[in-house]
ROVEXZA-504814 format. One record per residue: residue in one letter; x, y, z of N, C-alpha, C, O, CB in turn. Coordinates in Angstrom, 2 decimals. Each point is the difference from the previous one (the first is absolute). Last residue first. Glycine has a CB too. Layout:
BEGIN
+------+---------+---------+---------+---------+---------+---------+---------+---------+---------+---------+---------+---------+---------+---------+---------+
! type !   neast !  nnorth !     nup !  caeast ! canorth !    caup !   ceast !  cnorth !     cup !   oeast !  onorth !     oup !  cbeast ! cbnorth !    cbup !
+------+---------+---------+---------+---------+---------+---------+---------+---------+---------+---------+---------+---------+---------+---------+---------+
!    a !       X !       Y !       Z !       X !       Y !       Z !       X !       Y !       Z !       X !       Y !       Z !       X !       Y !       Z !
...
+------+---------+---------+---------+---------+---------+---------+---------+---------+---------+---------+---------+---------+---------+---------+---------+
***
This chain:
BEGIN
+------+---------+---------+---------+---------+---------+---------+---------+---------+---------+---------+---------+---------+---------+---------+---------+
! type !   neast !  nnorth !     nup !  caeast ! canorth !    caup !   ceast !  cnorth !     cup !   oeast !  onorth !     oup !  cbeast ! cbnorth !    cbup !
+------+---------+---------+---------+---------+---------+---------+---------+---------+---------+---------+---------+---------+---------+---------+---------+
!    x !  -12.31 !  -20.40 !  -21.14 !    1.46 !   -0.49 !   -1.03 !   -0.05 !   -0.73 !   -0.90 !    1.02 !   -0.28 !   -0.63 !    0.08 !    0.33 !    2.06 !
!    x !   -4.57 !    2.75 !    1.73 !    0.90 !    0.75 !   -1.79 !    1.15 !   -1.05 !   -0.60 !    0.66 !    0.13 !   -1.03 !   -0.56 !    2.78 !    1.99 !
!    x !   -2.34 !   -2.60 !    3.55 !    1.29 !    0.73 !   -0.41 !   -0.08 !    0.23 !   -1.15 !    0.63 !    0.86 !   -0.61 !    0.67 !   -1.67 !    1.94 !
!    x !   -4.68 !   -2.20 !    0.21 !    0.11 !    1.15 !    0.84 !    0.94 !    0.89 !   -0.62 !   -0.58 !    1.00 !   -0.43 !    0.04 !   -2.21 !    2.44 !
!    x !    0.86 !   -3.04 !   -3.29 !   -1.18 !    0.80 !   -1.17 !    0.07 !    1.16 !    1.05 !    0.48 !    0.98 !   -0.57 !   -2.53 !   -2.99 !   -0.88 !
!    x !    5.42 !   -0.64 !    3.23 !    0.20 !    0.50 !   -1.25 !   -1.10 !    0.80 !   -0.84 !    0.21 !    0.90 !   -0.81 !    1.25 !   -2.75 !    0.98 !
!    x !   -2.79 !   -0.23 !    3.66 !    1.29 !    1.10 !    0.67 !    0.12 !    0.23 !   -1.60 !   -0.80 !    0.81 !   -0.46 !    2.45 !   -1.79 !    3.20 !
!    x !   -4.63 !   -2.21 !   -3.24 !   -0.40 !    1.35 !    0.72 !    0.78 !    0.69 !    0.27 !   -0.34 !    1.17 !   -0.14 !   -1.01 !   -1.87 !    0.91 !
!    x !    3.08 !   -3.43 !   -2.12 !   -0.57 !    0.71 !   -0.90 !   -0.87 !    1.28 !    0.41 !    0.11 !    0.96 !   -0.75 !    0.07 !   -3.12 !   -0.33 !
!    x !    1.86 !   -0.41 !    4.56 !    1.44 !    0.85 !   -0.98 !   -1.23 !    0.24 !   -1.43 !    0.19 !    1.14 !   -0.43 !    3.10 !   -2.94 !    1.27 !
!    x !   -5.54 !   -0.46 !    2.38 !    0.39 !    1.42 !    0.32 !    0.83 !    0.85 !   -0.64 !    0.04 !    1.23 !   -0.10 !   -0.41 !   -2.04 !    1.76 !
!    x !   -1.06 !   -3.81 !   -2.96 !   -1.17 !    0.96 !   -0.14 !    0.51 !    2.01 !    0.63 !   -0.29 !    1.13 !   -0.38 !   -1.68 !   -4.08 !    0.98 !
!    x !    4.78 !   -1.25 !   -0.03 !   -0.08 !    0.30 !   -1.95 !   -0.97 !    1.25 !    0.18 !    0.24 !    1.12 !   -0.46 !   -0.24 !   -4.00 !   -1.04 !
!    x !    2.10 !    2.56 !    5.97 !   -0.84 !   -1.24 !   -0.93 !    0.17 !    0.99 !   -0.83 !    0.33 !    1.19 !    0.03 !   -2.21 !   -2.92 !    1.10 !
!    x !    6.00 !    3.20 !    2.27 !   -1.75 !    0.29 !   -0.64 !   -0.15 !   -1.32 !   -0.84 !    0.91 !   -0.72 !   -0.42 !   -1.04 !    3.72 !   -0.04 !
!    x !    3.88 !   -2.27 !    3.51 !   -0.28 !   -0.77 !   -0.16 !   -1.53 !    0.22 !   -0.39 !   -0.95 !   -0.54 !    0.56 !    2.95 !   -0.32 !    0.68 !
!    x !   -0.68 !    4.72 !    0.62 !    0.84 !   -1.03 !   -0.03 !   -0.53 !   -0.94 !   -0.34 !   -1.10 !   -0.01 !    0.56 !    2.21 !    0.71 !    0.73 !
!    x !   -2.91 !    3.95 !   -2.81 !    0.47 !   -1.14 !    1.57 !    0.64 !   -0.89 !   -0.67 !    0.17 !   -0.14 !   -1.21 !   -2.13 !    0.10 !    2.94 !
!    x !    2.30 !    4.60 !   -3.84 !   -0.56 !   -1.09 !   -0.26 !    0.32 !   -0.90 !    1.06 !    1.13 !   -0.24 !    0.44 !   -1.14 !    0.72 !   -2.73 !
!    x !    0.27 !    5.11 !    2.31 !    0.70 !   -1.20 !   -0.29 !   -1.27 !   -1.14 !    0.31 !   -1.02 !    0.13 !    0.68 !    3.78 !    0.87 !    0.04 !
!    x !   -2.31 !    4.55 !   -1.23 !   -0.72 !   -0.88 !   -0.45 !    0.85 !   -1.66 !   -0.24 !    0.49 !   -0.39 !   -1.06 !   -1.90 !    2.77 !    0.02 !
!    x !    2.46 !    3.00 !    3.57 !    0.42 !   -1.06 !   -0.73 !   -1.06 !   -0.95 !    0.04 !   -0.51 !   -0.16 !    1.11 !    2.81 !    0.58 !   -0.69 !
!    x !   -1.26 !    4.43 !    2.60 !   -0.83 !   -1.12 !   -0.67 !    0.27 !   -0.68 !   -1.40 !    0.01 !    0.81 !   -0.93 !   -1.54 !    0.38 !    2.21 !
!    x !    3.46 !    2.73 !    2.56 !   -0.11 !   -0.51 !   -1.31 !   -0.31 !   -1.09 !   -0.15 !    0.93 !   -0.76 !    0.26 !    0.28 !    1.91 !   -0.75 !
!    x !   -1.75 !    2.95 !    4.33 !   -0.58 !   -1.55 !   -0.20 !    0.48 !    0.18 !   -1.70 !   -0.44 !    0.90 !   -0.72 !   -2.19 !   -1.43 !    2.85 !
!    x !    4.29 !    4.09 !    2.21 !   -0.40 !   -0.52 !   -1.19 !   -0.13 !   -1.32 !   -0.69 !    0.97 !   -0.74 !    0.02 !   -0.29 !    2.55 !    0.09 !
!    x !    0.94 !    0.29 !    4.19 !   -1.65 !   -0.86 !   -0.29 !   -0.25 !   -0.34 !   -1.16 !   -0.76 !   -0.92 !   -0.32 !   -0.32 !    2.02 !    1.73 !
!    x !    6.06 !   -0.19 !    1.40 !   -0.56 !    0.21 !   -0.87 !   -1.11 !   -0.85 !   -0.30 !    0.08 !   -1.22 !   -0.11 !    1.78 !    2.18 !   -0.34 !
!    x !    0.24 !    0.26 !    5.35 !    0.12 !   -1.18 !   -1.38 !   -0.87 !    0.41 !   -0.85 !   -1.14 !    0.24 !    0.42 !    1.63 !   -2.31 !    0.68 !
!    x !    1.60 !    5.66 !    1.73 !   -0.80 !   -0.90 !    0.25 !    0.41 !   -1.16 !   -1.17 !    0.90 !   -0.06 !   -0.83 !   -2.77 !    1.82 !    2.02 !
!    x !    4.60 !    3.37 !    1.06 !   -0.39 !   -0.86 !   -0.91 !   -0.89 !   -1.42 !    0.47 !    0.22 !   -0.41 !    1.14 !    1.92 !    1.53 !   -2.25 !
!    x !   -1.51 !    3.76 !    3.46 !    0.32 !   -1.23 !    0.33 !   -0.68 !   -0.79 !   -1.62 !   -1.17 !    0.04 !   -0.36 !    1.10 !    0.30 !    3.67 !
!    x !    1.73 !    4.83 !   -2.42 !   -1.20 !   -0.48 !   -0.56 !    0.82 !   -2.05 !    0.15 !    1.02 !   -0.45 !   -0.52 !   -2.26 !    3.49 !   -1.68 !
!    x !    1.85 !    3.00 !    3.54 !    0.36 !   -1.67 !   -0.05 !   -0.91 !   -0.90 !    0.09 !   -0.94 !    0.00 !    0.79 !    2.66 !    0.43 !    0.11 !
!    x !   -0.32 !    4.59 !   -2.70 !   -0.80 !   -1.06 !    0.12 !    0.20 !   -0.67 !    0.54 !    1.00 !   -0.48 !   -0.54 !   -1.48 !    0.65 !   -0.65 !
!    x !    1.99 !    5.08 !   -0.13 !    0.18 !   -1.30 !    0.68 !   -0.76 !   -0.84 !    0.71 !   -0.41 !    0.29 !    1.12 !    1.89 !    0.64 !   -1.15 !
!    x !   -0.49 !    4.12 !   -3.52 !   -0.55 !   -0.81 !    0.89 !    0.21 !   -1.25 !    0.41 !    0.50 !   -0.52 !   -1.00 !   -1.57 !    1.74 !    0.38 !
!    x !    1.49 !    4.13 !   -2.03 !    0.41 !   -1.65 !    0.04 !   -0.11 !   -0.20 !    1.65 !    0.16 !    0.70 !    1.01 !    1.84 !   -0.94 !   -3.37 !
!    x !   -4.22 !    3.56 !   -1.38 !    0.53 !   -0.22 !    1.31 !    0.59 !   -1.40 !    0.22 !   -0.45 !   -1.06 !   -0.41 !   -1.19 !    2.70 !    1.16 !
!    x !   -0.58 !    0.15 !   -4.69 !    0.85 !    1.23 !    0.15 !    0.89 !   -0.23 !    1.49 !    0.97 !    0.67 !    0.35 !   -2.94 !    1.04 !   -1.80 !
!    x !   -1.82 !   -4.15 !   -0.52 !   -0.53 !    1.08 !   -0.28 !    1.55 !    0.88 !    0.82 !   -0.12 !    1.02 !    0.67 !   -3.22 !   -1.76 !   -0.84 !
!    x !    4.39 !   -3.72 !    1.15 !   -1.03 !    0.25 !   -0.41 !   -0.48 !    1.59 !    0.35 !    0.07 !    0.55 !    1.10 !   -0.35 !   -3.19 !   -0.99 !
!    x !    4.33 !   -1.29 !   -0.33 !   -0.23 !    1.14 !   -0.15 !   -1.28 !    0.06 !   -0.25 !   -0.40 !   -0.75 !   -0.89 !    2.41 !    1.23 !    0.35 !
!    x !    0.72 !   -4.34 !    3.21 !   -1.20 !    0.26 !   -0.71 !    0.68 !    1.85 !   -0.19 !    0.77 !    0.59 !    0.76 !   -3.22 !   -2.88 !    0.54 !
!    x !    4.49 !   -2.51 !    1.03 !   -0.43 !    1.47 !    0.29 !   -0.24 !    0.24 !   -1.36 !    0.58 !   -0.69 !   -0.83 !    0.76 !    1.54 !    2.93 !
!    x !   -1.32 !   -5.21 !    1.19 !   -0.66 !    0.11 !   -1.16 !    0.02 !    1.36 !    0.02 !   -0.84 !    0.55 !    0.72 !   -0.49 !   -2.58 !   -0.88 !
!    x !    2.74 !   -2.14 !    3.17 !   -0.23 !    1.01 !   -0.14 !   -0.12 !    0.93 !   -1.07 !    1.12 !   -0.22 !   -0.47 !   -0.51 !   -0.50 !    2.08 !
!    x !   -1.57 !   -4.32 !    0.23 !    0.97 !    0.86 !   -0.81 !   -0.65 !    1.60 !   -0.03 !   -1.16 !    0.36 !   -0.18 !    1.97 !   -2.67 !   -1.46 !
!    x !   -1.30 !   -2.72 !    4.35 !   -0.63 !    1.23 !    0.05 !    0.76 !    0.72 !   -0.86 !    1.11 !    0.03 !    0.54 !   -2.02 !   -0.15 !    1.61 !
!    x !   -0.09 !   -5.34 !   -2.32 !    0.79 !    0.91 !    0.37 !   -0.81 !    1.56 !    0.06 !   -1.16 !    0.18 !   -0.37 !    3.15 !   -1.86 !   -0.67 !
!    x !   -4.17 !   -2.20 !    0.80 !   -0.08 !    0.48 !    0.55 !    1.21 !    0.75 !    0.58 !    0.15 !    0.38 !    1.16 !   -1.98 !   -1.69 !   -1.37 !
!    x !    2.38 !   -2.21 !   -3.94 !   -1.60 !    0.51 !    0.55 !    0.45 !   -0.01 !    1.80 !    0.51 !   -0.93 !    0.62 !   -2.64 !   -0.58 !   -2.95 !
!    x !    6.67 !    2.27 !   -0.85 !   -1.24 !   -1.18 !    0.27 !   -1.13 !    0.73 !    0.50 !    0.01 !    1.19 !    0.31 !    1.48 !   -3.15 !    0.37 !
!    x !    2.16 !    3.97 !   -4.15 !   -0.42 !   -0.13 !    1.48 !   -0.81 !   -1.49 !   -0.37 !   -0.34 !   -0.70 !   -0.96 !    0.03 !    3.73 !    2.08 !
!    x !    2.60 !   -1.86 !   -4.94 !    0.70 !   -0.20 !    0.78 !   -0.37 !    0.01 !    1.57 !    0.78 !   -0.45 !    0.84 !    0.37 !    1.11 !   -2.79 !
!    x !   -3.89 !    0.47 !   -1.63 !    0.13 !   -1.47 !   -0.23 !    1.47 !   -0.26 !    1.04 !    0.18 !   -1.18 !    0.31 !   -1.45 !    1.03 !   -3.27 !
!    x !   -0.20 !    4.83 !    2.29 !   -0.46 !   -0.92 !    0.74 !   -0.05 !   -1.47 !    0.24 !   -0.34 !   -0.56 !    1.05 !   -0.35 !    2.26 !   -1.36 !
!    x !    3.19 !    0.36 !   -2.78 !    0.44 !    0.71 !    1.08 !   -0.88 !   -0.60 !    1.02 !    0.52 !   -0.70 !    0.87 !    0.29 !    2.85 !   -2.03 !
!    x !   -2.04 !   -2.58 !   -3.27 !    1.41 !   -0.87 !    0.41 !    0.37 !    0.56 !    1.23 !    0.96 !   -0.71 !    0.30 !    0.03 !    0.28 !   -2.61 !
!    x !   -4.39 !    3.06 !    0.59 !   -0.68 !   -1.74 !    0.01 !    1.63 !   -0.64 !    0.26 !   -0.13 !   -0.88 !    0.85 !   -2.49 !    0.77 !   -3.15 !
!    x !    3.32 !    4.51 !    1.31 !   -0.66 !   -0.29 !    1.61 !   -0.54 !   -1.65 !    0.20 !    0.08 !   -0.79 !    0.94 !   -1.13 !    3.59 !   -0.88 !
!    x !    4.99 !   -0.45 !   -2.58 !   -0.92 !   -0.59 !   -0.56 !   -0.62 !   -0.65 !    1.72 !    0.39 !   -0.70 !    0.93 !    0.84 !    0.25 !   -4.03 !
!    x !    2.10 !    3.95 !    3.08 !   -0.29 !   -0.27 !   -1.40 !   -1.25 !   -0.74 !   -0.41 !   -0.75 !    0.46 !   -0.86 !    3.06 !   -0.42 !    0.77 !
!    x !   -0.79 !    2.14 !    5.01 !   -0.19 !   -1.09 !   -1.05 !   -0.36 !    0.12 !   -1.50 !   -1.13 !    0.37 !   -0.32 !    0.55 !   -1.23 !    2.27 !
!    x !    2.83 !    3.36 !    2.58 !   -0.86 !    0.68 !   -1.70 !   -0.03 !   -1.28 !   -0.63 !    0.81 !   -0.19 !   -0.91 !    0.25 !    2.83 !    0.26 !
!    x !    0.21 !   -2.26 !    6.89 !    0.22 !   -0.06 !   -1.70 !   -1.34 !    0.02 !   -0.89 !   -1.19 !   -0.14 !    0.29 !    3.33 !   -1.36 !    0.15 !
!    x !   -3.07 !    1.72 !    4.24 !    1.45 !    0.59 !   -0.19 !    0.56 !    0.06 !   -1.02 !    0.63 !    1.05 !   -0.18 !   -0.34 !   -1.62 !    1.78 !
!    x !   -4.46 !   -1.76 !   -1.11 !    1.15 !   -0.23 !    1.39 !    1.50 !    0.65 !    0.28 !    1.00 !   -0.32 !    0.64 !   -2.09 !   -1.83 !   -0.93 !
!    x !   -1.55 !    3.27 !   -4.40 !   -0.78 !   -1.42 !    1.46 !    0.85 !   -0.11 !    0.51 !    1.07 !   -0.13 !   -0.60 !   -2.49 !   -1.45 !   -0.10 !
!    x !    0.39 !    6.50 !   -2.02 !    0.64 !   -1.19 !    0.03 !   -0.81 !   -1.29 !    0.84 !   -1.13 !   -0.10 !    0.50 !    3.30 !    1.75 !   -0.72 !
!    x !   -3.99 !    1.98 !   -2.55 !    1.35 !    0.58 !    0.31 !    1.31 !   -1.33 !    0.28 !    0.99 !   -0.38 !   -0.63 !   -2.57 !    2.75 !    1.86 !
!    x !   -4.16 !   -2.10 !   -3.82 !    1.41 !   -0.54 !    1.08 !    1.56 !    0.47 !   -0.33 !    0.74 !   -0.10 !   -0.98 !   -2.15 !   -2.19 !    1.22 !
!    x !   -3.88 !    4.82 !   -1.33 !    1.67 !   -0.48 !   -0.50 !    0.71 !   -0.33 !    0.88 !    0.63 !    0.74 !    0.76 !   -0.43 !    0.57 !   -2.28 !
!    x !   -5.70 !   -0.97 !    1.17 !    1.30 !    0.47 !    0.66 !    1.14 !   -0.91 !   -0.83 !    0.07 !   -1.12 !   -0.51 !   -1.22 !    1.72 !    3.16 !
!    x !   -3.63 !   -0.81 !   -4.25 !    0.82 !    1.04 !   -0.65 !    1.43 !    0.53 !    1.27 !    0.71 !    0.99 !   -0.17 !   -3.41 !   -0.07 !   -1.56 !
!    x !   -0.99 !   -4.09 !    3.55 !    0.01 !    0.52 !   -1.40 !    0.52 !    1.45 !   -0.13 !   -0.32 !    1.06 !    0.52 !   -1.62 !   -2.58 !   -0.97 !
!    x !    2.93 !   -0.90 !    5.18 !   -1.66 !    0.47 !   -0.87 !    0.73 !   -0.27 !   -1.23 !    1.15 !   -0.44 !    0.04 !   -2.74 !    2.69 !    1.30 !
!    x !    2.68 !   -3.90 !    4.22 !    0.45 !    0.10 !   -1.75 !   -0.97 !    0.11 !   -0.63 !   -1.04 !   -0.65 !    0.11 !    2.71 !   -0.61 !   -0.21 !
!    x !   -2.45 !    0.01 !    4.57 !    0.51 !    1.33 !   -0.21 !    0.31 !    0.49 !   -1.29 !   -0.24 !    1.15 !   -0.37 !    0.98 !   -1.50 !    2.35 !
!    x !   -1.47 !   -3.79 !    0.70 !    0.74 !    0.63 !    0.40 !    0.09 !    0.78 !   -0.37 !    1.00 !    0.58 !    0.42 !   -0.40 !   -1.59 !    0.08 !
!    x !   -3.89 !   -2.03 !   -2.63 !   -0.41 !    0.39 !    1.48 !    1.44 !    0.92 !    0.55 !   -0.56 !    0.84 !    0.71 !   -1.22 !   -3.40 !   -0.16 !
!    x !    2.77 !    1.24 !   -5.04 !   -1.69 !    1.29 !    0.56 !    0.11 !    0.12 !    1.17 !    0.38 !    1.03 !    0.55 !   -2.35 !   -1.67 !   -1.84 !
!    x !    5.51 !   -2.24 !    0.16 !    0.07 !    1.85 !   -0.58 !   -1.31 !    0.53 !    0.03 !   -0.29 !    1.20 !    0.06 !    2.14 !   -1.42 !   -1.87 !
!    x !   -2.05 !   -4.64 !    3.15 !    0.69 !    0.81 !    0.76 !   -0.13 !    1.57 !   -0.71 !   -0.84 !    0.85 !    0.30 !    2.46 !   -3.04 !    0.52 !
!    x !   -5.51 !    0.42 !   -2.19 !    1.26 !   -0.52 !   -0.44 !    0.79 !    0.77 !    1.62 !   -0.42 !    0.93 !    0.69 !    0.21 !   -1.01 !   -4.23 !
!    x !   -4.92 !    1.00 !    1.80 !    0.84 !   -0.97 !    1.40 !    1.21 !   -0.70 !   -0.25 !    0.04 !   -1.17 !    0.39 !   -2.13 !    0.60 !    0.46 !
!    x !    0.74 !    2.93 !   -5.17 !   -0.73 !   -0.68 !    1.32 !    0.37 !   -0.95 !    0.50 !    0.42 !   -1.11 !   -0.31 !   -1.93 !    1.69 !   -0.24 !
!    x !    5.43 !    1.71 !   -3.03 !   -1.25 !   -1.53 !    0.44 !   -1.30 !    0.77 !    0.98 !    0.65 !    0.87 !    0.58 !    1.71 !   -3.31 !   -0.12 !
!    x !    0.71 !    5.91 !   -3.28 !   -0.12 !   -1.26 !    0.93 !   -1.16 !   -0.37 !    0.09 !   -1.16 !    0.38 !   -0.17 !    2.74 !    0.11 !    1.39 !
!    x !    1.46 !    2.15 !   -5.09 !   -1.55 !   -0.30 !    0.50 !    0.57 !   -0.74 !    1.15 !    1.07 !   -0.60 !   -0.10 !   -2.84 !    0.38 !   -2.16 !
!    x !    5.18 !    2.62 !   -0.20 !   -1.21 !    0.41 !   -0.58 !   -1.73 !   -0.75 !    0.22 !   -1.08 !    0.22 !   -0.55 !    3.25 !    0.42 !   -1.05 !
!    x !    3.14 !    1.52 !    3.63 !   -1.03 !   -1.12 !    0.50 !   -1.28 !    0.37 !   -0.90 !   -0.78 !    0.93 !    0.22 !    1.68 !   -1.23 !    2.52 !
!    x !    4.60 !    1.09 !   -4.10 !   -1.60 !    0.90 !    0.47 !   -0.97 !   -1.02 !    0.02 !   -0.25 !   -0.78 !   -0.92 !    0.56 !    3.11 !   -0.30 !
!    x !    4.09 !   -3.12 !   -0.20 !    0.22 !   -0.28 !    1.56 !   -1.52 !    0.52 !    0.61 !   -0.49 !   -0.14 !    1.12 !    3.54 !    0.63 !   -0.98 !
!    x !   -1.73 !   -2.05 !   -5.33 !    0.29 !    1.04 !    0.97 !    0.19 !   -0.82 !    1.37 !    0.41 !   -1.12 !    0.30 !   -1.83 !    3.09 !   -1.61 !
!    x !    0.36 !   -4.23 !   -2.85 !    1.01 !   -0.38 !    0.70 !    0.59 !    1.69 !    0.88 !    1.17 !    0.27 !    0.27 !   -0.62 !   -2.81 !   -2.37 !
!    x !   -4.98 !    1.64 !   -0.51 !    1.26 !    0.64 !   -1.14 !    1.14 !    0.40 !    1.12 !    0.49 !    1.13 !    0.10 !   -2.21 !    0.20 !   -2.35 !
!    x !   -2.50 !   -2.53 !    5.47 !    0.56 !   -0.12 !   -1.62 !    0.82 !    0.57 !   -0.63 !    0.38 !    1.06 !    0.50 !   -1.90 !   -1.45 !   -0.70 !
!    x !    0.10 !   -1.49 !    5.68 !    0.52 !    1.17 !   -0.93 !    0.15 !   -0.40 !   -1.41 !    0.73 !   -0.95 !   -0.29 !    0.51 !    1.88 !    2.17 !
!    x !   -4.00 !   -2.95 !    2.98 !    0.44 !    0.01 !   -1.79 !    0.51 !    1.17 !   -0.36 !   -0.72 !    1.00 !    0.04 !   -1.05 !   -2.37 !   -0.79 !
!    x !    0.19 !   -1.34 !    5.91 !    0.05 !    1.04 !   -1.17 !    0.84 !   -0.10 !   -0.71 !    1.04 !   -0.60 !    0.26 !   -1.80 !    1.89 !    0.67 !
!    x !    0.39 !   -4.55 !    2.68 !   -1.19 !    1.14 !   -0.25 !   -0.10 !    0.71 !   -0.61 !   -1.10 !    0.55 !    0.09 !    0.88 !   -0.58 !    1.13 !
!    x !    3.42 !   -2.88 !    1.52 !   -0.37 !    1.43 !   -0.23 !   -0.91 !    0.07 !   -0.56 !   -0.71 !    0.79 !    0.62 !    2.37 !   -0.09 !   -0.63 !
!    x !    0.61 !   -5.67 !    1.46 !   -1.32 !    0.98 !   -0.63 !    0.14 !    1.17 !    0.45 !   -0.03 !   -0.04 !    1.23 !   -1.63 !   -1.51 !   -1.30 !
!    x !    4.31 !   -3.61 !    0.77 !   -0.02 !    1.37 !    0.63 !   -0.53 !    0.84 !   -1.21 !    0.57 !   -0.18 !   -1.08 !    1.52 !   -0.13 !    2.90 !
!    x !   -2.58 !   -4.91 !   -2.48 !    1.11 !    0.45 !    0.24 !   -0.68 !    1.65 !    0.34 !   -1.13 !    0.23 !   -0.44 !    2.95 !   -2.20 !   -1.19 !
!    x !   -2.42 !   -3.43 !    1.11 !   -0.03 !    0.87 !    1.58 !    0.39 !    1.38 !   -0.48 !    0.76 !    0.45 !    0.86 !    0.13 !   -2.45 !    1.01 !
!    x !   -3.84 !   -2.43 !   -4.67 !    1.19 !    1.15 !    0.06 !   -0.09 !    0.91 !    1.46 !   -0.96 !    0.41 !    0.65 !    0.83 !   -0.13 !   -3.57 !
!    x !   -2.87 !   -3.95 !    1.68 !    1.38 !   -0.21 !    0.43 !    1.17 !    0.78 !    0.11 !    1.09 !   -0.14 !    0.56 !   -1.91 !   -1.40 !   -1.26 !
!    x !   -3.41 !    2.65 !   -2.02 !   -0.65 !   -0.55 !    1.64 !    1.33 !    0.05 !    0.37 !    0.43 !    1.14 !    0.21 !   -2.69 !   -2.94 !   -0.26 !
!    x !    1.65 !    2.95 !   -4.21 !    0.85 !    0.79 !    0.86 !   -0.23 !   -0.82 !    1.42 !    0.69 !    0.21 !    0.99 !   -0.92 !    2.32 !   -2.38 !
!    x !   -1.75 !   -3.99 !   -2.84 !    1.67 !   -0.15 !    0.21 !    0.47 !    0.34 !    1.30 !    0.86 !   -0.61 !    0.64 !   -0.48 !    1.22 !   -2.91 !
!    x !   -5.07 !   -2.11 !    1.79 !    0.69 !    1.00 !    0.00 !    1.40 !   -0.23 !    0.16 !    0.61 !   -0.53 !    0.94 !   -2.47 !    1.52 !   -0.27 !
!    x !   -2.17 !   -3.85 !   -3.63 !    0.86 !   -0.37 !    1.53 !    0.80 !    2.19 !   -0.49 !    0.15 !    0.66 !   -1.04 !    0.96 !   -5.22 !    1.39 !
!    x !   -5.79 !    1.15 !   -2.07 !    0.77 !    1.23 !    0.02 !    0.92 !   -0.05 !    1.22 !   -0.30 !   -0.30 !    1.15 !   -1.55 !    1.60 !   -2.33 !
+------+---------+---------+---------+---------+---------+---------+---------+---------+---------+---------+---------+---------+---------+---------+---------+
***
């Protein structure tokens, strides 16, 4: 099992909005947007001064340990974060075949899988 992501560097918030709002519909644990402050159900106002459209592309433009600032409506008040982005933990895992396998392993890797 190898993690795609090991090699990847790239800058992490922490939370999910669905049906392409701006309303924070879950964060991570211990994600930047937790540990700084960001809950469920605030509506990003803006980051750093501007209304991003699409937040996953917006961060893909910082690097890990920028600080962005982050204003929020919540329960009626608006508010201001700053929340230092990290390297993303999330682990995707992939099933690859060593290198140079014997007859005996590539038939186990294949009976393992199903192929």
């Amino acid at each position: 099992m190898v993690d795609k992501n090991a090699e990847k560097n790239e800058p992490y918030l922490g939370v999910e909005m669905k049906g392409g709002g701006l309303k924070v519909t879950s964060v991570m644990r211990d994600s930047p947007a937790y540990n700084d402050g960001l809950n469920v159900n605030d509506e990003i106002l803006q980051i750093d001064g501007s209304r991003p459209e699409d937040i996953t592309k917006f961060i893909a433009t910082k690097k890990i340990g920028d600080i962005i600032e982050v204003k929020v409506r919540r329960d009626g008040l608006e508010k201001k974060y700053n929340v230092t982005l990290r390297r993303n933990p999330n682990k995707s895992y992939v099933i690859e075949g060593l290198p140079n396998q014997s007859k005996e392993q590539m038939e186990l890797y294949k009976k393992w899988l199903y192929l």
